[in-house]
Every structure is written in structure tokens, then in C-alpha cells.
TIPA-812957 format. One record per residue (C-alpha): residue in three letters; x, y, z. Coordinates in steps of 0.02 Angstrom, whole numbers, padded with zeros to 5 digits, always signed. Each point is the difference from the previous one (the first is absolute). Example, Ala and Ser with C-alpha at 12.3 -4.5 7.8 and 13.67 -1.06 7.14 Angstrom:
BEGIN
ALA+00615-00225+00390;SER+00069+00172-00033;
REM end
This chain:
BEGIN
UNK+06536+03219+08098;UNK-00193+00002-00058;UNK+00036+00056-00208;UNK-00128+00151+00009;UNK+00098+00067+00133;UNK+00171-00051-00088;UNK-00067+00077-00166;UNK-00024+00188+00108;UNK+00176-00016+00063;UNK+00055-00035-00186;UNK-00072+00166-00026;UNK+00062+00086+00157;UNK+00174-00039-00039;UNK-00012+00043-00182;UNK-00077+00173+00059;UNK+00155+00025+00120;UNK+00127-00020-00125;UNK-00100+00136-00143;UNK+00081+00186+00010;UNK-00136+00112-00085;UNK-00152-00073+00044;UNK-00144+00110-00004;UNK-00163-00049+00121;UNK-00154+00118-00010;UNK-00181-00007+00060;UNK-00120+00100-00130;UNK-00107-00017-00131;UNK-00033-00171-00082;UNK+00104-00125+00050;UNK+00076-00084-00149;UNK+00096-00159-00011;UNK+00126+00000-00110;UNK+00010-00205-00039;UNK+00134-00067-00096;UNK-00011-00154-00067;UNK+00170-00087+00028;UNK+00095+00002+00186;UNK+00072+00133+00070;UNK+00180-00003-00061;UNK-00052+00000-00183;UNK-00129+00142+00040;UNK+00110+00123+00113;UNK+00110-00016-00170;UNK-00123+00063-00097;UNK-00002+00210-00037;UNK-00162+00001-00062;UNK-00086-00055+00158;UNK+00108+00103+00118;UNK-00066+00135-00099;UNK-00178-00008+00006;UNK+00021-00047+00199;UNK+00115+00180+00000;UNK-00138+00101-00105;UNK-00134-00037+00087;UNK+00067+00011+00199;UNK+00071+00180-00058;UNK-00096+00056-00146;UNK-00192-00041+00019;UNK-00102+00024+00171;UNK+00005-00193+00000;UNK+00102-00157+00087;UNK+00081-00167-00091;UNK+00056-00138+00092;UNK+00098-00119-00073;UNK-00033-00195-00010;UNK+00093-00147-00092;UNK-00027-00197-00044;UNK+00058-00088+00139;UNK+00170-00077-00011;UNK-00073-00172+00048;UNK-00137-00075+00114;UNK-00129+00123+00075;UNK-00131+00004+00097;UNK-00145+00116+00035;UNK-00039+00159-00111;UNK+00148+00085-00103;UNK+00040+00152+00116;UNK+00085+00154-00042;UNK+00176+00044+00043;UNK-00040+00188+00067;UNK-00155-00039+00107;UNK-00001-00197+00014;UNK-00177+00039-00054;UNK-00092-00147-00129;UNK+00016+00053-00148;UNK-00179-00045-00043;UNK-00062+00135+00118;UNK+00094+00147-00087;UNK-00113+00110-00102;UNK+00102-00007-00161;UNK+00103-00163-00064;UNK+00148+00058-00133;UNK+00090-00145-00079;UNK+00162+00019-00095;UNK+00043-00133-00126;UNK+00173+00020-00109;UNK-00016-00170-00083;UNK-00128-00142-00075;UNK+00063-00136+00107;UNK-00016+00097+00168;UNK-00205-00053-00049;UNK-00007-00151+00134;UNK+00052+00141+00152;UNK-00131+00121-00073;UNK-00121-00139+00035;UNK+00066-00065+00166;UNK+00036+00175+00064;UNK-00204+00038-00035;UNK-00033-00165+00083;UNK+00081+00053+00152;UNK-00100+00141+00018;UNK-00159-00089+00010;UNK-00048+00054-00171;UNK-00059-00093-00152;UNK+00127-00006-00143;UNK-00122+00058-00108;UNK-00078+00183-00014;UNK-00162-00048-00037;UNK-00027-00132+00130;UNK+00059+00132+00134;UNK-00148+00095+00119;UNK-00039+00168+00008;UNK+00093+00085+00152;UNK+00153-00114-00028;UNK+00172+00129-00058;UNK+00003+00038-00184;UNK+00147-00066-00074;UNK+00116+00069-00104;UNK+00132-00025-00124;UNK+00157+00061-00073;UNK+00189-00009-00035;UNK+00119-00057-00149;UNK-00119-00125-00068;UNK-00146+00137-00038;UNK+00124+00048-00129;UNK-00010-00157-00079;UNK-00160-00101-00004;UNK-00101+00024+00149;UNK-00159-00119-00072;UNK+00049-00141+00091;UNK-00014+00091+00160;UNK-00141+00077-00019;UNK-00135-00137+00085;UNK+00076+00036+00153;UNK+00001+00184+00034;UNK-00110+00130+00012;UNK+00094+00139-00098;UNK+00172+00006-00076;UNK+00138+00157+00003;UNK+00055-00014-00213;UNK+00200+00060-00021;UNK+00049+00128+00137;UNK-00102+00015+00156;UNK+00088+00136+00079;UNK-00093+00129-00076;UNK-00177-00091+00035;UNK+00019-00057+00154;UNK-00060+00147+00097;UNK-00159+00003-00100;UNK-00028-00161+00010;UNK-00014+00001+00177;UNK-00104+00139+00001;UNK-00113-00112-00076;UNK-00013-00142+00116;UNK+00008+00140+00154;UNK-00162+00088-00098;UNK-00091-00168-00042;UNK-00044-00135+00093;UNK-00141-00062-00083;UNK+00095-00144-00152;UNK-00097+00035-00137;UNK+00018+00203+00007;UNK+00204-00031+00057;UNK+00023-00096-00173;UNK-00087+00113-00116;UNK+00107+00155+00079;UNK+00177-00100-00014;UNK-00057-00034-00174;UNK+00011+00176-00040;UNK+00173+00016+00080;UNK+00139+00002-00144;UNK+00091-00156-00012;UNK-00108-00103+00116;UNK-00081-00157-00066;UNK-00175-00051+00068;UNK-00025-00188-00044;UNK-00177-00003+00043;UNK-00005+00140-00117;UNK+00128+00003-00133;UNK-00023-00187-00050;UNK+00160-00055-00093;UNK+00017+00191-00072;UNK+00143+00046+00095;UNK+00004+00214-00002;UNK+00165+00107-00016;UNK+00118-00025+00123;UNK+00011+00145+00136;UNK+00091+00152-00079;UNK+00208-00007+00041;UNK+00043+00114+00122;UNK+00174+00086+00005;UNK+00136-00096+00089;UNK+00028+00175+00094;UNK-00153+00062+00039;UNK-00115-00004+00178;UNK+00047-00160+00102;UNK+00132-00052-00107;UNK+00135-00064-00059;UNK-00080-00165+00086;UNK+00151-00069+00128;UNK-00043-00113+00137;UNK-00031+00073+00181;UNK+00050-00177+00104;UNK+00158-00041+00003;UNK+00015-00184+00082;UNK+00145-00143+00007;UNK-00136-00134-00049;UNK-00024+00064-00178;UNK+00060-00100-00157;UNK+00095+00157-00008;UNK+00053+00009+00183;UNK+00031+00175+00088;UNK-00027+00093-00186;UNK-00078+00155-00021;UNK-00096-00005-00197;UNK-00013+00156-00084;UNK-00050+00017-00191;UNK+00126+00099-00113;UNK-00122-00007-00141;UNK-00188-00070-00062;UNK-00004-00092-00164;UNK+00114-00022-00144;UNK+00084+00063-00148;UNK+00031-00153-00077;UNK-00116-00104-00125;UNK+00037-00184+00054;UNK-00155-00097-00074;UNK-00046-00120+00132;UNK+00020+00124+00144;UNK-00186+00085+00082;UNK+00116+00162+00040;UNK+00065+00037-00190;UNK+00011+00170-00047;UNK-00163+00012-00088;UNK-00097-00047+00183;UNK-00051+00139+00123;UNK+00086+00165-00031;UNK+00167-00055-00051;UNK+00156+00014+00110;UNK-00039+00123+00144;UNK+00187+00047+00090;UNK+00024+00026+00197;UNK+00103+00146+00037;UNK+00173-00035+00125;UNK-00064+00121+00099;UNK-00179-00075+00028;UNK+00088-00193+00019;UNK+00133+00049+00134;UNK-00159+00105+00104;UNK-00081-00159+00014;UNK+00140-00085+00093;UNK-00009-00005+00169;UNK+00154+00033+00135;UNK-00026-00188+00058;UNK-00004-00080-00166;UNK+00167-00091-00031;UNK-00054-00081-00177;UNK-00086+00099-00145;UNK-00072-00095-00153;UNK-00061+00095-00154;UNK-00137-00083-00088;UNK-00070+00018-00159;UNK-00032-00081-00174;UNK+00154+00080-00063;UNK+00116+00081+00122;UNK+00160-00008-00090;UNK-00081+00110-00113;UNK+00012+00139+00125;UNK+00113+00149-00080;UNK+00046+00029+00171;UNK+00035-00170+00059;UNK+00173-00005+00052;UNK+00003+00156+00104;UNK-00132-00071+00084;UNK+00065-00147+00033;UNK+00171+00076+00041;UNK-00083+00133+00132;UNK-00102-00176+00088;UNK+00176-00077+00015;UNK+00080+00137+00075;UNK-00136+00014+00135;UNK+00085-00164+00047;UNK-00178-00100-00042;UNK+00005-00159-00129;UNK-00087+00021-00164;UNK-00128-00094-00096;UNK-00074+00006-00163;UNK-00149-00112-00076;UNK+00067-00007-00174;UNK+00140+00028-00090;UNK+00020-00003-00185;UNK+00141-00058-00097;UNK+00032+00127-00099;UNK-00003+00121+00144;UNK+00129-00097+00109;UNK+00159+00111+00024;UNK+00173-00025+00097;UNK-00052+00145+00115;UNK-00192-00070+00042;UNK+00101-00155+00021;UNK+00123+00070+00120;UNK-00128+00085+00099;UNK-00121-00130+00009;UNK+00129-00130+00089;UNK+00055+00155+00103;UNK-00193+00002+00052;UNK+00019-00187+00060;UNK-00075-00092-00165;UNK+00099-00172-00021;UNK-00128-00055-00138;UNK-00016+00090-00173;UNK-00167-00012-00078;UNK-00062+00010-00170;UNK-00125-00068-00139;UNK+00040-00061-00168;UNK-00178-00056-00025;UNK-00020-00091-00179;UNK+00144-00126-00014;UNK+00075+00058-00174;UNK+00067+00159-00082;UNK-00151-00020-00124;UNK-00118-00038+00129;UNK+00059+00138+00099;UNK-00020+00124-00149;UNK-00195-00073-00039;UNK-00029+00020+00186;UNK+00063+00209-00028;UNK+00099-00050+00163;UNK+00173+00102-00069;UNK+00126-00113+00092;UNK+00145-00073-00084;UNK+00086-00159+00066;UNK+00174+00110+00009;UNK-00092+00127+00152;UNK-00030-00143+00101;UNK+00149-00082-00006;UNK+00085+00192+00030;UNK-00138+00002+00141;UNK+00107-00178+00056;UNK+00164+00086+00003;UNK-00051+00143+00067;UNK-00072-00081+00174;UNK+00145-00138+00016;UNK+00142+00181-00032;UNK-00103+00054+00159;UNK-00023-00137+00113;UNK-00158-00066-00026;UNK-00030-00183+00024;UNK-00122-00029-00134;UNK-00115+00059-00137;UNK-00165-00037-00002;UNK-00091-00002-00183;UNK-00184-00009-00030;UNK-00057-00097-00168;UNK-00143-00068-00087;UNK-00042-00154-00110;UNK-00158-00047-00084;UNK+00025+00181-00081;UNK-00132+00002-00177;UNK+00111-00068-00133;UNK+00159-00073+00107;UNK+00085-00159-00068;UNK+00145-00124+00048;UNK+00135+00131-00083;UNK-00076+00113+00121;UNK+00044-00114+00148;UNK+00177-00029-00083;UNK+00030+00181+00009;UNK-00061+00039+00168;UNK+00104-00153+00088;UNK+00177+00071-00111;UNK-00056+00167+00093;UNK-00037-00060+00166;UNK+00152-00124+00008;UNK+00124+00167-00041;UNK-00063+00096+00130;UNK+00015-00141+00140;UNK+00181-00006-00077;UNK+00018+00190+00072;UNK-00102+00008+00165;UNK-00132-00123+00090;UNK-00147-00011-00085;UNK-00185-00039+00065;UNK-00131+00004-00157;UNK-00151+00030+00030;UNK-00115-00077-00140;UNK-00212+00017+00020;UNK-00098-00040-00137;UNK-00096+00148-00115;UNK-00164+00023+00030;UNK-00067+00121-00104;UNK-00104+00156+00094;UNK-00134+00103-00036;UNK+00009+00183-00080;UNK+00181-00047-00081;UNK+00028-00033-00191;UNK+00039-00173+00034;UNK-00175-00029+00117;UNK-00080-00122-00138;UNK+00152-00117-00012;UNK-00010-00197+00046;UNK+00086-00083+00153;UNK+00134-00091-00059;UNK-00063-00171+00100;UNK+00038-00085+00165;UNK+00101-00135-00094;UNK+00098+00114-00132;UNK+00045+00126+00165;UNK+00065-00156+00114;UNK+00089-00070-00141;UNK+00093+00141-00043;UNK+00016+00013+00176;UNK+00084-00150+00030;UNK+00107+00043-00123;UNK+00077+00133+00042;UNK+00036-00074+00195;UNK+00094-00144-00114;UNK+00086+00138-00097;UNK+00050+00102+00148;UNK+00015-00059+00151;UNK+00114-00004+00129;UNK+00084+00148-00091;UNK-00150+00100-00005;UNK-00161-00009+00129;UNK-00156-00009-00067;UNK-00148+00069+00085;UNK-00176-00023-00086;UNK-00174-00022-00005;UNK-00078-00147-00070;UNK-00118+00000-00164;UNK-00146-00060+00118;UNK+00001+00136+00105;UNK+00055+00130-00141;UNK-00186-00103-00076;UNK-00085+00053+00141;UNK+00050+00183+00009;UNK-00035+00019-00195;UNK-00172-00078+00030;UNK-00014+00152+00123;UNK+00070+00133-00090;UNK-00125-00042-00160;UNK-00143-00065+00081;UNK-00156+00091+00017;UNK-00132-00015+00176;UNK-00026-00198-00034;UNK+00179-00022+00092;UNK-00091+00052+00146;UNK-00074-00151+00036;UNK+00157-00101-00066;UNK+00100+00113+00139;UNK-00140-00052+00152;UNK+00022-00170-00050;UNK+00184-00001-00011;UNK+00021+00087+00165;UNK-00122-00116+00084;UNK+00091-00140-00046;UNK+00184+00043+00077;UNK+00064+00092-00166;UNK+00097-00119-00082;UNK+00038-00007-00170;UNK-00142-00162-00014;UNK-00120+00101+00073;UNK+00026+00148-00118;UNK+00004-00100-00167;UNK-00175-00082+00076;UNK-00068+00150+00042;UNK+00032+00082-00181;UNK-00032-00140-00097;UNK-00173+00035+00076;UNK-00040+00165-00010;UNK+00124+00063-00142;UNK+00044-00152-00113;UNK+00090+00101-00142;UNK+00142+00001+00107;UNK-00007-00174+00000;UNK+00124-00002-00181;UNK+00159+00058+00076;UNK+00001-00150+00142;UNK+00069-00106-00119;UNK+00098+00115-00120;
REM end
């Protein structure tokens, strides 16, 4: 079978397997581009939401489009239309994370578009930009798009289009999106990035956001998404959604949550930075489990991990119990504000193997500012207990530190210092305990990212261009951003 025509089928088959989708002919015609494949992006709430607001809310149309799995040939088309993306009037990238960069670029390159803003023509789509990494530092980004969304674009979106709609002409579209709140105009704005786009309520207009498609081919297959709250209560100082962020901890009513779930929908997941901070958690939960659907939740604290969630969560079909500890030590825990004592998670252990789970899943970090070998020592006692009690799978990524938290100025810890301690802790733990984790290179990479400035624009073109690999990104920023050179080697 010729690949252009086995890349429509791809997309016919995905179509016939989505419950919810919404097709429309009005207005602009917006692709919605994501820049990872379509698994990772039908997973993501954010972009399900803009592709909801706009087909119901604005006199407009989005059509969705994704990096291709693999090979591909021909123009990226859209899912809705099979049109190229490149002839849509308006392109709309989401991007959740720094190393998603190399899809941004290919995705562009599919459409017959030059990566770069400037080097694009006059009549070619604007593009724009915005997601979870707007929140954090955008600057990197910002060579290749025409305007960004800052923070929350729900409550922008409809003027934004307005915009493009009411002017054609570049120059006169920029200078009117620059007046937009929360929209960043590079051509513009420089490197002075304005206020991000005012919060909006988690119950107000088109929300809470939940996720219209339902399909079997998400990384969370046949699940309906539905946000129980927007931000966080908490003060954890590496994380972008800490209480002082946005407009705090904005709750999701049961009422509004269970309206949102349709008849069809046999899974529900409820998303959010802090869900087990819900006051109304459990009898949510519990009414979801009687409906006879299975339950999931993005996080779940320590701290907030009871016998009854427990219960109800394996009644809901969970086999795996997930959790962070984050810093590796009681004191590094307590520096980080993270509020999660080493007897919570091993309660957390009990608590899933009393119910029938099959393992526990624990998120941690190392390279955390000021962590040393008794560190280590304690996190390895820790982890070895709890694989005493239940399966365990740790989950170990390096810190990077992120823009707009207390901790954005701190160092990487080093590529060599990461991989040691790395190695390490494989030695210490396994067979008993699995260890998942991402290397020091790559956590090198992302930190060049997530403090680097518009010179790791041309360090991300040259990476892409040659295949991505971790050789290709230490060339490309020992070119154009050598003061992350000091951490290869740390």
C-alpha cells in the first residue's frame, strides 16, 4: 500500500474508533497541532479543550493534527478534514514540555513552512503558541511562532481569533494580539515577556475543561478527562503550579464534574495539580464507582492517601498506586516545602497491597540543590522497605530547575554526578525494586531548555536537523549557548 494513502487510513481508522468527535465547517479554520503523536496528545486535557471551545463556543472550526507516529509522506493533514495543514487559515500548536522542541520543528516542516517566523511569507497561516510550557519559560520558543497564549488560554482564545478573522494583513494582526492580555508578540515584546492571561474560574463559561473524544488509542485508552480543580494549595518550591502562581487553588463542584460525563464513557479521570486536595473527593470518587465506570486520578499525595480512597480506587479497576516523594530525604523533603514524611508512603504501601493492588509506583528526584551521599543512604533504606510491602517501580528524573519558582536560579547538578548517583541506586536496589529514570544527559538538555533564552533556537534547528540525539544536542548548544557547556562534565 502507497504510504500517503496508508497514512489517510491511519487516520480513518483512528476517526472510527473516537466517540465525541465534533466536525464543523465555519469561520477560520484552525489547526490545532500538537507536537508529539496522537496517543500522547488525545491524553492531553488541555488540547481537547481548546478543540471543544472553539467548535462550540466561538463562530469558528479546529481541526486537529499530530506528529506522525513514524515515516510520512506528503503534507501533514488534518484528522477532521484530511485537509494540509499548511492551507488552514490559523496554525495553533500545543507544547506541554521542552523536549517535545524537535516535533515543534518537524511538525512546521511538514507543513511546508519555515521553522522560523521571520523567514516565513506573507499569506502563509500565523502560528501560534501555547500550553503548560508558557507557564514556564516560553523564550526559547519564541523564534518560531508568531504569537504566544501566556498561562490560561481559555479565556483568550475567543479574542484571539477574532483577531486573525479581523486581520489579515501580518503586521496590523501582531500589533492587535499584542494588546490581547496574556498574549506574547515576539516580533514585538523582544525578550519582555508580559503578564500571563488573567486565571479564569475553573467553573465558569466553557469549563471545567474535560475532554470531548473519547478513543481506545489514547495513552489513557477509552477515558473520559475531566478537571476536579485548577492550581494548587500547596507551596512545593520546584513546582510551576505552587500556590503563589495563577489564582491559587480554584475547586470543581461534583455536580459540574459528573455533568461532564457522558452515558458512553466507561472510564473517568480527574486531573489536576492537586486533586487529592478536593474536600469532596471521596464522594466523588465513590458516586464514579457506583456508576459501575473505573476511576483515575493524576496525582495523589501521600499525606492524602486513605483506606477508603484506597478501597475505592481498586474497586474503580486501579492495580497501580501512584505517588511522589520528590527530594530523596526527610531534610530534603522539608527544604523542598514538599510536606511528605517517609511513614505516609510506606502507609500509602500498605494501604494498596490490604487492597489488591499489584504495585506502587513512586516518583523521586536526585540532583535536588544541596543533596549528598547520606541523602542517597536514606532514600535506598526507604525505597528497599517499601518493596518489602508491595512491588515497587521508582521512578527517578533528574531536577531541573524551572522558571517563575523560588528555586528557578539553581545549578544542574551535572550529567556525571546524576548518572553516578544513578548507577547507584540500580546497584542498591535492584531486582527488589525497579528503577525507572532519565539520564543526566537528557535531564542536561531539558535544563538547557527550561533556562535558556531565544539563542536555543538555533541550537534546537540544528539538533532537530541532525536526527536529535543526544550528540547532536550537546553540538548544537555548545554552539549557540556555551554556558551550558559546565554541567556536561559535572
Amino acid at each position: 500500500m502507497p504510504v500517503r494513502h496508508a497514512q489517510k487510513e491511519l487516520i480513518r481508522h483512528r476517526l472510527s474508533r473516537e466517540q465525541g468527535t465534533l466536525k464543523k465547517n465555519q469561520g477560520l479554520r484552525v489547526a490545532l497541532l500538537y507536537p508529539s503523536p496522537y496517543p500522547l496528545a488525545m491524553s492531553s486535557l488541555g488540547y481537547q479543550t481548546i478543540y471543544r471551545i472553539i467548535n462550540l463556543y466561538t463562530p469558528h472550526t479546529a481541526e486537529r493534527a499530530f506528529l506522525p507516529d513514524g515515516r510520512w509522506e506528503g503534507p501533514l493533514l488534518t484528522y477532521e478534514s484530511l485537509s494540509p495543514v499548511g492551507n488552514m487559515d490559523l496554525i495553533a500548536f500545543s507544547l506541554a514540555y521542552e523536549l517535545e522542541a524537535p516535533g515543534l520543528i518537524r511538525c512546521l516542516e511538514l507543513c511546508g513552512l519555515a521553522p522560523l517566523a521571520q523567514q516565513r511569507q506573507s499569506g502563509e497561516p500565523p502560528v501560534i503558541l501555547g500550553g503548560p510550557i508558557t507557564v514556564a519559560n516560553p523564550l526559547p520558543f519564541a523564534p518560531f511562532v508568531d504569537a504566544m497564549v501566556l498561562g490560561e488560554a481559555e479565556g483568550v482564545v475567543g479574542s484571539l481569533l477574532e483577531c486573525v478573522a479581523n486581520y489579515p494583513e501580518r503586521n496590523r494582526l501582531l500589533s492587535h494580539l499584542a494588546e490581547i492580555p496574556g498574549v506574547y508578540v515576539p516580533l514585538l515584546h523582544q525578550d519582555r515577556l508580559p503578564p500571563p492571561a488573567p486565571p479564569v474560574l475553573a467553573d465558569s463559561g466553557p469549563l471545567p475543561a474535560f475532554s470531548p473524544i473519547i478513543t481506545p488509542d489514547s495513552a489513557f485508552p477509552s477515558m473520559h478527562l475531566v478537571e476536579a480543580e485548577r492550581g494548587c494549595s500547596r507551596s512545593c518550591t520546584f513546582c510551576i503550579m505552587r500556590r503563589s502562581a495563577g489564582a491559587g487553588m480554584r475547586l470543581v463542584s461534583d455536580d459540574q464534574i459528573l455533568r461532564t460525563i457522558p452515558a458512553h464513557a466507561s472510564r473517568v479521570g480527574l486531573v489536576g495539580a492537586a486533586v487529592t486536595d478536593h474536600p469532596r473527593l471521596l464522594p466523588l470518587v465513590e458516586t464514579i464507582v457506583e456508576s459501575g465506570r473505573e476511576i483515575g486520578l493524576s496525582s495523589l499525595r501521600a499525606d492524602r492517601i486513605t483506606s477508603d480512597l484506597v478501597r475505592l480506587l481498586g474497586r474503580g479497576g486501579n492495580r497501580t498506586l501512584t505517588t511522589a516523594l520528590d527530594g530523596a530525604s526527610r531534610r530534603l523533603r522539608q527544604e523542598l516545602c514538599k510536606g511528605v514524611e517517609a511513614d505516609e508512603v510506606i502507609q500509602a504501601a500498605r494501604l494498596a497491597r490490604d487492597h489488591g493492588m499489584s504495585r506502587l509506583k513512586l516518583y523521586v528526584m536526585v540532583g535536588v540543590p544541596g543533596e549528598q551521599g547520606s541523602d542517597i543512604e536514606e532514600l535506598i533504606g526507604l525505597l528497599r522497605e517499601i518493596g518489602q510491602i508491595i512491588p515497587l517501580v521508582a521512578s527517578i528524573n533528574p531536577f531541573v530547575a524551572k522558571a517563575n519558582t523560588p528555586l528557578k536560579d539553581a545549578a544542574f547538578a551535572g550529567i556525571r554526578t546524576i548518572d553516578r548517583r544513578l548507577r547507584y541506586l540500580r546497584k542498591a536496589l535492584e531486582p527488589e525494586v525497579t528503577v525507572k529514570a532519565i539520564s543526566g544527559r537528557w535531564g542536561w538538555v531539558e535544563y538547557a531548555l527550561a533556562q535558556g533564552g531565544m539563542e536555543m533556537a538555533p541550537a534546537m534547528l540544528e539538533a532537530a536537523a541532525e536526527g536529535g540525539g543526544f550528540a547532536a544536542w550537546s553540538r548544537a548548544i555548545a554552539r549557540h549557548a556555551p554556558r551550558f557547556m559546565r554541567w556536561v562534565a559535572g
